[in-house]
C-alpha positions, 0 to 999 in steps of 0.5 A: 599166606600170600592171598591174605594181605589182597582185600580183593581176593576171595575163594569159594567152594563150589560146584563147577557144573553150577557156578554161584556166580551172576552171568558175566561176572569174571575176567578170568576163570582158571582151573588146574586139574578139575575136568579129568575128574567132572561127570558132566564136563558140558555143564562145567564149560557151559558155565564157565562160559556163563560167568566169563565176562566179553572177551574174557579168558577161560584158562584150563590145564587137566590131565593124567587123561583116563586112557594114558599111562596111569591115567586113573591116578595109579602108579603102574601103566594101562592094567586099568584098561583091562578091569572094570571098577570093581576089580580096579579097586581090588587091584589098589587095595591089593598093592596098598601104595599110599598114594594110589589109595589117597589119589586113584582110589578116591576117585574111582570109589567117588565115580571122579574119572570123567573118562573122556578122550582128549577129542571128547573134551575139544569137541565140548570146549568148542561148543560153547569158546572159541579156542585161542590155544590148545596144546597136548602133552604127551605121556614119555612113560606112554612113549616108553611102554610102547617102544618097550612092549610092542605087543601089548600096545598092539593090543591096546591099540586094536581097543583104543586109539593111539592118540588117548593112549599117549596124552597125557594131558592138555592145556587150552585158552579159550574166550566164551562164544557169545549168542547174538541178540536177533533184533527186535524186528528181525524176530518179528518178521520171522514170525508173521 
């Protein structure tokens, strides 16, 4: 392939909530699909922040969220609001579409979903970057059942805020936020 003629260019599989990289060993960390499916997405920012270098960029696209049309990988609408696991995997099963049972269903029998809304994700990134970008995209199926079917969004409404229901996803820049050293004096008048 492509990156085979790039000496410089290696891959690595491994765990996003614990990086196997020494602090600040990166420029640029970038991640397509991968928060909506961490449990621990804290963790993950934390160490994405570790590993970026000062100044560097943490570029990250994520999305279907859990709470839009769809958004457990599935090709109907919000019926997985109104099951919990169990009956969501029946539900699957029972359909049988390939591309459910590959996608949807592997990662809810894998416990994947991180089932965060899109304000969850902004409050934790900002704990440990400083956004430079943040955009959402909005859900035109979302938009779609809403107009289409009035009373079923007031009841998905009366559950769930208007926002999660329509992202679909979202995109974000960020530089990692770095803790200033206290001076060695500084420290040791806080202490006497």
């Amino acid at each position: 392939g492509a990156w085979e003629s790039h000496d410089d260019v290696r891959f690595a599989r491994v765990d996003a909530r614990q990086l196997a990289f020494a602090d600040e060993s990166f420029d640029v960390v970038a991640s397509t699909a991968l928060f909506e499916h961490v449990d621990r997405v804290e963790d993950a920012a934390r160490e994405i922040a570790r590993v970026l270098r000062p100044g560097g960029l943490a570029f990250a696209n994520f999305g279907p969220l859990f709470y839009t049309c769809g958004g457990a990988h599935f090709c109907g609408a919000y019926e997985h609001l109104w099951m919990d696991d169990a009956d969501l995997e029946r539900y699957l099963v029972a359909r049988g579409i390939p591309v459910e049972m590959e996608d949807g269903l592997v990662w809810l029998r894998n416990g994947m979903f991180s089932r965060l809304r899109y304000r969850d994700y902004v409050e934790i990134f900002r704990r440990h970057f400083d956004m430079e970008h943040l955009m959402i995209a909005v859900s035109p199926p979302a938009l779609r059942y809403r107009r289409e079917r009035p009373e079923e969004w007031r009841a998905l409404t009366a559950r769930y805020a208007e926002e999660d229901l329509l992202t679909f996803s979202a995109t974000v820049w960020m530089r990692p936020k770095r803790v200033r050293a206290v001076p060695a004096r500084a420290s040791a008048e806080v202490a006497a």
